[in-house]
N, C-alpha and C positions, 0 to 999 in steps of 0.2 A: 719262739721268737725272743724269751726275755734272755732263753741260754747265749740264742746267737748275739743280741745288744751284750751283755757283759764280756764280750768277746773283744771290743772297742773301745776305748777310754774316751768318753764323753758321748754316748753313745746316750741316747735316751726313749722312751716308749712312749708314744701317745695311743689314748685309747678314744675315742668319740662313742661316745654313748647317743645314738642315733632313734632312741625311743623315745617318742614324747612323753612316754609315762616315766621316763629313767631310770627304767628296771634296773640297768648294770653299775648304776652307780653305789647301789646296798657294795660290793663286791668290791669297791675302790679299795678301802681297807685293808684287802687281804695285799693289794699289791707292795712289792718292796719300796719303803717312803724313800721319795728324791730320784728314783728312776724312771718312776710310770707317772703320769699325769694322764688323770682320766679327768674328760669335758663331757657337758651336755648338749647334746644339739639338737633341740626338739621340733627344728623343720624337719619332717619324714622326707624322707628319700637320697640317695647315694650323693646325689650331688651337693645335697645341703651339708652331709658330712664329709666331704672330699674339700669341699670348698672352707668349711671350718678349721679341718687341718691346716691349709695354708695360711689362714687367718692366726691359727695357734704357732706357727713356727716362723712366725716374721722374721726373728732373730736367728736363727737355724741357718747354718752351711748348707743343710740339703736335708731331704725329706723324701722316705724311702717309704712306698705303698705296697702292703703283701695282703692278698685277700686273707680272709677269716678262716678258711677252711684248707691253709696252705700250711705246710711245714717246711722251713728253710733247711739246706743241706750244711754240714759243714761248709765253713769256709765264704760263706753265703755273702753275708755282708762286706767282710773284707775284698772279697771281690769285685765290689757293686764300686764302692768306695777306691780301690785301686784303679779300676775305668775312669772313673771319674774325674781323680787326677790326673793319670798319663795322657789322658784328650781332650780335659777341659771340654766337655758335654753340658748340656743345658740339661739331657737327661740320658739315662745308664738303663736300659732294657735285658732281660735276663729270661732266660726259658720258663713256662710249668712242664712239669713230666707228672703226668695221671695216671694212677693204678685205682685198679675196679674194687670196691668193697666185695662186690658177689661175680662171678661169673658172668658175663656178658652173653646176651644172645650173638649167635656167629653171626647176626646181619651189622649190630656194631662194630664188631671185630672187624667184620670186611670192608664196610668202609671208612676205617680207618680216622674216627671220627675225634678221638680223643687224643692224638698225636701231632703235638705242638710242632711249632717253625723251631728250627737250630741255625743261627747261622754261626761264620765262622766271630769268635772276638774282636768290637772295633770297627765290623759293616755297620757303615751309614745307614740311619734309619729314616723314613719319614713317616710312618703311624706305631702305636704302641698302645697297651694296655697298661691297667693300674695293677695286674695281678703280682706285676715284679717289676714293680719302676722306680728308680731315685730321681728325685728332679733338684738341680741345683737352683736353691729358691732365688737367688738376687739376681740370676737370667731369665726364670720364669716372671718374677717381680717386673724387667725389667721391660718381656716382651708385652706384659700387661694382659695378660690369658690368665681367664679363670674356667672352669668349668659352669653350662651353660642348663640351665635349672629345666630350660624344654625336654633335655632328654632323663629328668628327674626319675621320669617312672617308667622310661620303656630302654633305658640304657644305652651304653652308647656316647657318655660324655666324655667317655675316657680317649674314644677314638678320635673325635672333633677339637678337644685338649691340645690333643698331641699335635692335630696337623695345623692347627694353627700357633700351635710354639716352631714348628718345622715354618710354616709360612713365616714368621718372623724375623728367620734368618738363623734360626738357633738348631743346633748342630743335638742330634739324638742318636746314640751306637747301642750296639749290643755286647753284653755280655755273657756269653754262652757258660763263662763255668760258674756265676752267679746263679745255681740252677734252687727250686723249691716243689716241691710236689705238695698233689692233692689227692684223696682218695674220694673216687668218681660213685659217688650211693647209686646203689640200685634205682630209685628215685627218677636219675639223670641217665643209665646207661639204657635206655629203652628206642623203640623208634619214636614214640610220640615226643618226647621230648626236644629228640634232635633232633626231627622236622619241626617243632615248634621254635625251638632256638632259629634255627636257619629260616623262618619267617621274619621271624624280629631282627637277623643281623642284616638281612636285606633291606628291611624297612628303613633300619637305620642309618643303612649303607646310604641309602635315596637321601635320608634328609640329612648327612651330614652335608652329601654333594650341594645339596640346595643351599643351606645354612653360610657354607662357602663361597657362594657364586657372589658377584659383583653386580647389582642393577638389577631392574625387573627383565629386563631382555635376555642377559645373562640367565636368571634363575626362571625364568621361561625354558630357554632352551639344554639348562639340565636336566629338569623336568622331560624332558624330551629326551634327552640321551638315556637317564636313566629309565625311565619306563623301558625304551626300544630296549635298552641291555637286559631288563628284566624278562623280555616276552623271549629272548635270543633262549635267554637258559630255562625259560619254561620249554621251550621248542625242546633245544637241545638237551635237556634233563631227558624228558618223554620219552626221544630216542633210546636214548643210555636204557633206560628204566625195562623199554621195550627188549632192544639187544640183550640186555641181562636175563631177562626173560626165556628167551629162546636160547640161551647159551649155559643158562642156569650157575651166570654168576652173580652171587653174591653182593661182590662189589662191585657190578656195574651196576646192579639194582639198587644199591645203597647209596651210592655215590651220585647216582641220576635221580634218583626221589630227591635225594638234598638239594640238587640243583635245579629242582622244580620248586622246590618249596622254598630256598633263597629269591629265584624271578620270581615268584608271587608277592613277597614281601617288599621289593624291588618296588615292582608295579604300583603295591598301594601307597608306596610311600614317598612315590613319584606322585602323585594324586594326590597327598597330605595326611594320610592316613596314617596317627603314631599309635600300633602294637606297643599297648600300655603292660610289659609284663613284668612289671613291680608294684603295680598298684594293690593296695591295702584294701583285701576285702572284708 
């Protein structure tokens, strides 16, 4: 990331050191003096250091989020940065593309679990991740959105962020050749994990809908929509999971376990239940 900043004339790096003990700040030293600025933020959790950064880039044009375990491609930034002008976006969205440290099992593979959305350059958005986002700070400033400390430990603030910058009228595109890759650890390419991920993105799914709703009648009856859409693809997962079964594919069985284990997460989180999987044990 520092190769692709010096690529930019006034480009600069923020680092959030996100340990309450401030492990990373031994380490500030080695960085290039006047280009990195490394901060402490010793509330644990993503959103306390997400929300820090905005805090740190008051003065900033725009403030570009790439996760830790990302490598940006050539051209990466300038990219993000050229969107941004030619549409005047509130915020510039750009692909990940994941390759496997190890071999995957072919049940990954098949369902096709680690191949990101592409759209075309400049499609309107209205949800987004932090894995590759620029946000143009004095329309986030102005839409008055921060990211929301509830979804601290089970993730997920990045999604609620976003659609409520999109609820405020502010305008979100993508950028498709703004692209950055990650190599996916063995770790993460297994089945437990993907069905564990796909509990927590439904859960989250549920409580952003809630989070969103207007009034206790309103957030009553999402609670109700989402639960009912939860139990549809528990249904409908089972089936899949079944027919792949008896047809001995692959990805129908991959693709319907996920979408069993998405409704489940659905369901609890329709009910208020937040899949804490950040929490520090």
């Amino acid at each position: 990331m520092l190769d692709q900043a010096e690529t930019v004339e006034g480009t600069t790096v923020l680092v959030v050191d996100n340990d309450p003990a401030a492990s990373a700040m031994a380490l500030a030293a080695e960085f290039p003096p006047g280009r990195v600025t490394v901060v402490h933020e010793p509330t644990p959790g993503i959103v306390a250091g997400r929300n820090r950064a905005l805090d740190e880039t008051a003065d900033a044009d725009v403030l570009v989020f790439i996760d830790d375990d990302e490598q940006p491609e050539d051209g990466w930034l300038r990219s993000m940065l050229d969107t941004w002008h030619r549409t005047g976006a509130a915020a510039v969205s750009g692909p990940v593309l994941s390759t496997f440290a190890e071999a995957p099992d072919p049940w990954i593979t098949g369902g096709e679990f680690f191949v990101r959305r592409r759209l075309p350059t400049g499609t309107d958005l209205t949800i987004a991740a932090t894995g590759n986002l620029l946000l143009d700070v004095a329309q986030v400033r102005q839409a008055g959105v921060r990211f929301d400390r509830r979804f601290a430990m089970s993730g997920g603030s990045d999604s609620l962020f976003t659609r409520q910058l999109h609820g405020q009228g502010a305008r979100m595109v993508w950028c498709d050749e703004a692209r950055v890759c990650d190599v996916v650890p063995a770790a993460r390419a297994n089945r437990r994990w993907v069905l564990q991920r796909a509990v927590r993105s439904g859960n989250v799914a549920s409580r952003v809908e809630i989070v969103l709703a207007r009034g206790l009648v309103h957030r009553g009856a999402t609670r109700a929509v989402c639960a009912g859409q939860g139990l549809v693809r528990i249904v409908g997962g089972s089936v899949r999971v079944a027919f792949g079964t008896v047809t001995r594919s692959l990805t129908h069985q991959a693709q319907g376990a996920r979408t069993v284990a998405r409704g489940a997460g659905m369901v609890t989180g329709a009910f208020g239940h937040t899949r804490e999987e950040y929490r520090r044990r």
